[in-house]
C-alpha positions as CSV (number, residue, x, y, z in Angstrom):
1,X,144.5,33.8,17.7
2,X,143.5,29.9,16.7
3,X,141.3,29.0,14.3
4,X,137.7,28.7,15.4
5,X,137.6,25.2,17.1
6,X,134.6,22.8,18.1
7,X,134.1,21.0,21.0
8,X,134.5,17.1,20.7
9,X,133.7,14.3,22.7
10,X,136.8,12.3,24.1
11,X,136.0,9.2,22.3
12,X,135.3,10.4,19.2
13,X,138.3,12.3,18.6
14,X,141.3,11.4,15.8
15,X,138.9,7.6,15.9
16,X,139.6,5.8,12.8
17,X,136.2,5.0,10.6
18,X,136.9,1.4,10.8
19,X,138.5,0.5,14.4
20,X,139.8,-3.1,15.1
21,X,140.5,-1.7,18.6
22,X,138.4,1.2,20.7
23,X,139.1,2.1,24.1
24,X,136.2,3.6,25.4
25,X,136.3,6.1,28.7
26,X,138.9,3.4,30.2
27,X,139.7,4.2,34.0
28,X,142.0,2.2,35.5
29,X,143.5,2.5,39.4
30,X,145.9,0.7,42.1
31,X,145.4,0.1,45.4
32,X,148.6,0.8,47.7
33,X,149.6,1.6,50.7
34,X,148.8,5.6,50.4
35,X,145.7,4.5,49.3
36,X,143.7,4.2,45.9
37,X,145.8,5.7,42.9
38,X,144.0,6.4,39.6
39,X,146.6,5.5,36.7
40,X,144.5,5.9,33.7
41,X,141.4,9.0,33.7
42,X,138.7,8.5,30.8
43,X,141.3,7.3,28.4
44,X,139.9,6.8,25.0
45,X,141.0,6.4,21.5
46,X,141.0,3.9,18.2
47,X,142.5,1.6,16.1
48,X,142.3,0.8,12.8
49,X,143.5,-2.6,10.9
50,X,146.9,-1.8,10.0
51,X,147.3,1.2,11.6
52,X,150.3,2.2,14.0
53,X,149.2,4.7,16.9
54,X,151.9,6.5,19.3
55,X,151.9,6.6,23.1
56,X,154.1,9.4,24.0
57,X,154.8,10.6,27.3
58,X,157.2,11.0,30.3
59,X,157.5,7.5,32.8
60,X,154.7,7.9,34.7
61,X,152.0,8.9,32.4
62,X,150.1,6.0,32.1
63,X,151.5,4.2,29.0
64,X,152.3,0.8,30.0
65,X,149.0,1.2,32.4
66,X,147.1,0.9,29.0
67,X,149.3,-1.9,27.5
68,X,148.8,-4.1,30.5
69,X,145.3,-3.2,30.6
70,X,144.4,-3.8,26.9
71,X,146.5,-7.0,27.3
72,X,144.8,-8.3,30.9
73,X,147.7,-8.3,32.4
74,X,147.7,-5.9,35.8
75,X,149.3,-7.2,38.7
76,X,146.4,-8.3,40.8
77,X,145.1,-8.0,43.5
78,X,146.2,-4.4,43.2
79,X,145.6,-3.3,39.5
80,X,141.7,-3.3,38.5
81,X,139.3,-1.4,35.5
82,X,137.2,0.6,37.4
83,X,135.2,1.2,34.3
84,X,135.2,1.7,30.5
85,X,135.4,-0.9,27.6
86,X,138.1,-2.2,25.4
87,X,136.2,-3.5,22.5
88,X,139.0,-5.4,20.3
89,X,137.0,-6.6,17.2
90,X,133.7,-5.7,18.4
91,X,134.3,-7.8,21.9
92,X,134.8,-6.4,24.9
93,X,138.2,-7.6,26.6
94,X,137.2,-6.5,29.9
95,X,134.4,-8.8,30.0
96,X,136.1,-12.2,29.0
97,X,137.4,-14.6,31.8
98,X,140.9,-15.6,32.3
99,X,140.9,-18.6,30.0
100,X,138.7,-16.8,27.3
101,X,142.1,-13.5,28.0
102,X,144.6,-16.1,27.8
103,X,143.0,-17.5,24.3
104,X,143.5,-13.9,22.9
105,X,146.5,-13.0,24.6
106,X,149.9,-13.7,22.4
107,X,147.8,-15.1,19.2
108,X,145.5,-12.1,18.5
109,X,147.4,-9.3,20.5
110,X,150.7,-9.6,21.6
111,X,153.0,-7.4,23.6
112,X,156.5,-6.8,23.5
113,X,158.4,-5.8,27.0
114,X,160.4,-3.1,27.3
115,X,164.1,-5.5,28.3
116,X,164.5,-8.0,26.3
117,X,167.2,-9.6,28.5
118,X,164.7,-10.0,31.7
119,X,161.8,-10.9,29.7
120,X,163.3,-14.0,28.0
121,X,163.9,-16.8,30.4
122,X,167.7,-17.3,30.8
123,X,167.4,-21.4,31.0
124,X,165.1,-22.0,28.3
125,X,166.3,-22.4,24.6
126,X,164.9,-19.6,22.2
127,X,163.3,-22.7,20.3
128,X,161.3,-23.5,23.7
129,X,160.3,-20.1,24.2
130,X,158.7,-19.3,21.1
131,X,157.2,-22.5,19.9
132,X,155.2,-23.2,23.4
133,X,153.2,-20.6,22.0
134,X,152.8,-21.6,17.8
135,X,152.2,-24.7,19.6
136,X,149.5,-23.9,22.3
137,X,147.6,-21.1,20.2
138,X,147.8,-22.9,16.9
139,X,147.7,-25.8,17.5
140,X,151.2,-27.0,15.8
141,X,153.5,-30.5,16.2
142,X,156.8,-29.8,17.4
143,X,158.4,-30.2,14.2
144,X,155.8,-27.7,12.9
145,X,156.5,-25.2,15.4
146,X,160.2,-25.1,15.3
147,X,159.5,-24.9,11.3
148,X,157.7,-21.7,12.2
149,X,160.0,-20.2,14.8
150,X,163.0,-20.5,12.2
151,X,160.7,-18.4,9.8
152,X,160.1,-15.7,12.2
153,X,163.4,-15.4,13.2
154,X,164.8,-15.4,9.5
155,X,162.0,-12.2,9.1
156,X,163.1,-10.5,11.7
157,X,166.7,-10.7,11.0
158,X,168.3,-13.5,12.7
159,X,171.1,-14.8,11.1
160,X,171.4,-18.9,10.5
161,X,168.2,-18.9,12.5
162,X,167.8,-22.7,12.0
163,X,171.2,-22.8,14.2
164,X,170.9,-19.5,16.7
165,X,167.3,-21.2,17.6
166,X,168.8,-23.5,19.6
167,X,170.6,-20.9,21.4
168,X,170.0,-19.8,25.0
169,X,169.6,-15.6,25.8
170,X,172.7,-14.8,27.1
171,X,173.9,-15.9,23.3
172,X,172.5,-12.8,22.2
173,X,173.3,-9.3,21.8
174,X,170.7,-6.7,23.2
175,X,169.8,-5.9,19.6
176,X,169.5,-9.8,18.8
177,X,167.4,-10.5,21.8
178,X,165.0,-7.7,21.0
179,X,164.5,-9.3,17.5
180,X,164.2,-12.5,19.2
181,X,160.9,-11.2,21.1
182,X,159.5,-9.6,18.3
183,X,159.8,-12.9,16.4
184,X,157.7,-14.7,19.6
185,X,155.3,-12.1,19.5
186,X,154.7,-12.2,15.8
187,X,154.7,-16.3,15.6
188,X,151.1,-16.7,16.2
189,X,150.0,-14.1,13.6
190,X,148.6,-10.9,16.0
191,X,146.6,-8.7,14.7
192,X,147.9,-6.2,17.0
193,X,151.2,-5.8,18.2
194,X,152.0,-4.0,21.4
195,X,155.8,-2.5,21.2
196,X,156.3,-1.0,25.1
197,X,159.3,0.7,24.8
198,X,161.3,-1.4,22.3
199,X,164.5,0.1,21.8
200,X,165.5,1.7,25.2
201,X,168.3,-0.2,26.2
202,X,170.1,-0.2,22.6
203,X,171.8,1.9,21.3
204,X,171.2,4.3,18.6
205,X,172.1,2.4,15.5
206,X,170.5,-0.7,16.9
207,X,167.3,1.4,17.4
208,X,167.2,2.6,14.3
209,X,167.5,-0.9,13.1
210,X,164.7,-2.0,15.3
211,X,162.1,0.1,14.4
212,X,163.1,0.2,10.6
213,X,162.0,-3.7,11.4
214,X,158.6,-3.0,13.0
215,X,157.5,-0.5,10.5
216,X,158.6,-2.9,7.4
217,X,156.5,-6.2,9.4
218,X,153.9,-3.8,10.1
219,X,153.3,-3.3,7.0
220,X,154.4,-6.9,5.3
221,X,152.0,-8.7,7.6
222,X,149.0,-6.1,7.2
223,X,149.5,-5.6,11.4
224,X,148.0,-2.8,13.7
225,X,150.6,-1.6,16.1
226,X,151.0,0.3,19.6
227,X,154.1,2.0,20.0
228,X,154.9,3.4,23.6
229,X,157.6,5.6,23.9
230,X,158.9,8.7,26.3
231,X,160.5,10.0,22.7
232,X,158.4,11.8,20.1
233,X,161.3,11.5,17.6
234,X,160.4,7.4,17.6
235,X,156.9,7.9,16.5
236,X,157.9,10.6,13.9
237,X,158.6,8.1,11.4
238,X,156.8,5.1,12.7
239,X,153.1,6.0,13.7
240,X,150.3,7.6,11.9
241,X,148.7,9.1,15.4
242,X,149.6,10.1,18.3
243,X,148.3,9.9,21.9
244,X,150.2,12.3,24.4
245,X,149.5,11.2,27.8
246,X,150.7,12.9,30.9
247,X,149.3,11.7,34.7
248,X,146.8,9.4,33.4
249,X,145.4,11.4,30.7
250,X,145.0,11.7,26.7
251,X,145.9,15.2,26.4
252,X,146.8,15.8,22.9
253,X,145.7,13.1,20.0
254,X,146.1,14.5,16.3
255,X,148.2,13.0,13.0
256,X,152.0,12.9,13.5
257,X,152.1,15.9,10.7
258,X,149.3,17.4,13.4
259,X,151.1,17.0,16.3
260,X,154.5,18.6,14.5
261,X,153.1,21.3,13.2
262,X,150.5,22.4,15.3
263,X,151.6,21.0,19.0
264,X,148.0,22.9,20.9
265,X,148.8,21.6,24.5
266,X,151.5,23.4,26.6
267,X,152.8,19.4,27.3
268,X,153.3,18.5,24.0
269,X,155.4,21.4,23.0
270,X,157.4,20.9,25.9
271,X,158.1,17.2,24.4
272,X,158.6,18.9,21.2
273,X,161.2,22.0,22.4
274,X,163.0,19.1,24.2
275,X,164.0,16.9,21.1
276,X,167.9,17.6,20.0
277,X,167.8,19.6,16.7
278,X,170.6,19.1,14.2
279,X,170.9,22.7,13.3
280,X,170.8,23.9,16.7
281,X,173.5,26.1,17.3
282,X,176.4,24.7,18.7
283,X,176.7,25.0,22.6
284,X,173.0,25.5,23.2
285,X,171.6,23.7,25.6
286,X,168.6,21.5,25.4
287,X,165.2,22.6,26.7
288,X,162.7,21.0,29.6
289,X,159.9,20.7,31.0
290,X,160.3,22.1,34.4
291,X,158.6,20.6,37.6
292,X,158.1,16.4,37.9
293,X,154.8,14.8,37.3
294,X,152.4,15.1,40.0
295,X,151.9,12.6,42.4
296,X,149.3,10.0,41.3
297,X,147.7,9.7,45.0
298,X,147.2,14.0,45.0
299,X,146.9,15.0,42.2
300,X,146.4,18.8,41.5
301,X,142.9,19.9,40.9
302,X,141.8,20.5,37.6
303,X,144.5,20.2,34.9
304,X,147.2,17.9,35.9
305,X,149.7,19.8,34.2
306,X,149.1,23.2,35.9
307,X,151.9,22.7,38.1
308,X,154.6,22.8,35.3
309,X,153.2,24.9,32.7
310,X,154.0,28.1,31.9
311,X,150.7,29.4,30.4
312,X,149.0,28.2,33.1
313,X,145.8,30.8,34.6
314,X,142.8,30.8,36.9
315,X,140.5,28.4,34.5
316,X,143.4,26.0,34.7
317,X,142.0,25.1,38.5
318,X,138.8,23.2,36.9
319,X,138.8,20.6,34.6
320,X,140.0,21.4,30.7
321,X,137.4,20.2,28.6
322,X,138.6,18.3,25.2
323,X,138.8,21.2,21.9
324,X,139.3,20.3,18.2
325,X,141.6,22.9,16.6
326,X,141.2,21.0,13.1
327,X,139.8,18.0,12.2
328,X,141.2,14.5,13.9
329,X,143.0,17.1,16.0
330,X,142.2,17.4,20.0
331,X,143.5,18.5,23.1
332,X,142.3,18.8,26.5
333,X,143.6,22.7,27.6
334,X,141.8,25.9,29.1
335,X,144.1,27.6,26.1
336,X,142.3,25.9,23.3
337,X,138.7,27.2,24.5
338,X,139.5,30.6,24.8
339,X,140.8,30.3,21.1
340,X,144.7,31.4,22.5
341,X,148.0,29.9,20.7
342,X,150.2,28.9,23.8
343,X,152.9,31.5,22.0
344,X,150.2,34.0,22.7
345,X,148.5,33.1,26.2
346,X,151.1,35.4,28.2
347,X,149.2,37.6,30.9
348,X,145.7,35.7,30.9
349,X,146.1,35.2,34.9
């Protein structure tokens, strides 16, 4: 049996005292042709200056959904906030217009894409790329901007950067290019940096390398980061909390050490069992999470991971409400309120 446990609200949960970014009950859907899908359910959480948050959770989940959101950036006409607030600095982003968004967007939070390769523009210098925006959001001469763009690349490991920034993208290796947009998202001095899926099309040394980077500017330019990723390994050593999502919901959200330790939502020890362990024994296989996710335009009733989990009973039909095993420490699971360890909760249907 668990610990006794208290019942928190979803905002309040693992919220930093100080947050320079809160994402209050945030509901976001898509109109398509099967009708109205709901990508993000309720989702909340906060942000502290200098803090790095995970987003973990298969493709699908919702992930990128809050990027774009945060960031303004949903493909219209289809993508819309149905409702919640996303109060970055005490000012509600969903309530600026386009030109107030595009003032914020790149020079206050910035995002970096998950391919580097197809976000650059492949007939466009690097130099044009990065300084249109040192130029636009801070108001910098040419000569000033290119000044800037050659420091930025320099930090982020670029060699002879006052040389490669007259290179074109296809110059570039992957792991080159990726440093190349972190240096355009940095240039303008974010607060917050968005990192949606940085490192998925290098390869592991290069990954290493690139997230070695982020933590090291994260913490050289006093910067709050984001860091999306399918792979709870990444955040392990990157991320102070974690945010697993799965079909549009926050369903875990603790301290990385939390999360580890003491995994309380069927989903996230699924992630966890699935990770590659060095002193696994040799010719074992790998474990997964049976099932797919569940389709966005019918979802299942009541907990959207009923489908695929294992524990899974009757209460499981309605709607899990959100439990605190330990302080900063929530998830939203059936398990949790009747005070049963997912090792345990065998035979509860």
């Amino acid at each position: 049996m668990m610990n006794a446990h208290v019942r928190t609200e979803a905002s309040e949960a693992a919220r930093p005292a100080s947050s320079l970014l809160e994402v209050k009950n945030l509901t976001t859907e898509f109109r398509t042709e099967r009708g109205t899908v709901r990508s993000l359910h309720s989702v909340s959480f906060g942000l502290g200056e200098g803090e790095a948050l995970g987003l973990v959770g298969e493709s699908g989940c919702g992930k990128s959904v809050t990027a774009l959101s945060i960031m303004g950036l949903l493909p219209q006409p289809a993508g819309r906030i149905v409702s919640g607030e996303i109060l970055f600095n005490g000012v509600d982003l969903t309530k600026l217009s386009d030109r107030e968004m595009e003032a914020v967007r790149g020079k206050d939070i910035a995002l970096i894409f998950q391919d580097a390769l197809t976000s650059l523009n492949p007939v466009l210098t690097i130099e044009r790329q990065i300084t249109e925006a040192a130029r636009r959001h801070l108001g910098l001469s040419p000569a000033a901007a290119r000044r800037r763009a050659i420091e930025f690349l320099d930090l982020v490991g670029i060699p002879a950067p006052d040389k490669r920034i007259s290179d074109y993208p296809h110059q570039f290796s992957g792991g080159m290019r990726q440093r190349v947009m972190i240096a355009m998202a940095l240039v303008c001095g974010p607060r917050l940096l968005i990192a949606d899926e940085p490192t998925t099309a290098l390869d592991v040394t290069i990954q290493a390398q690139i997230l070695e980077l982020l933590q090291r500017l994260r913490k050289e330019l006093s910067m709050a980061l984001i860091m999306i990723t399918h792979d709870l390994g990444v955040v392990a050593g990157i991320a102070d909390r974690v945010n697993v999502m799965y079909a549009g919901h926050v369903v875990e959200t603790g301290m990385v050490r939390q999360i580890f330790k003491n995994a309380s939502h069927p989903y996230t020890a699924g992630l966890l069992g699935s990770i590659p362990k060095l002193d696994s024994i040799r010719g074992s296989k790998l474990q997964s999470i049976k099932g797919t996710p569940p389709d966005l335009a019918n979802p299942p009733p009541g907990c959207p991971f009923t489908p695929r989990c294992s524990h899974a009973f009757d209460k499981c039909a309605e709607p899990p409400p959100r439990s605190s095993p330990e302080p900063a420490h929530a998830a939203e699971c059936w398990l949790l309120e009747a005070g049963v360890n997912t090792a345990d909760s065998r035979g509860l249907s």
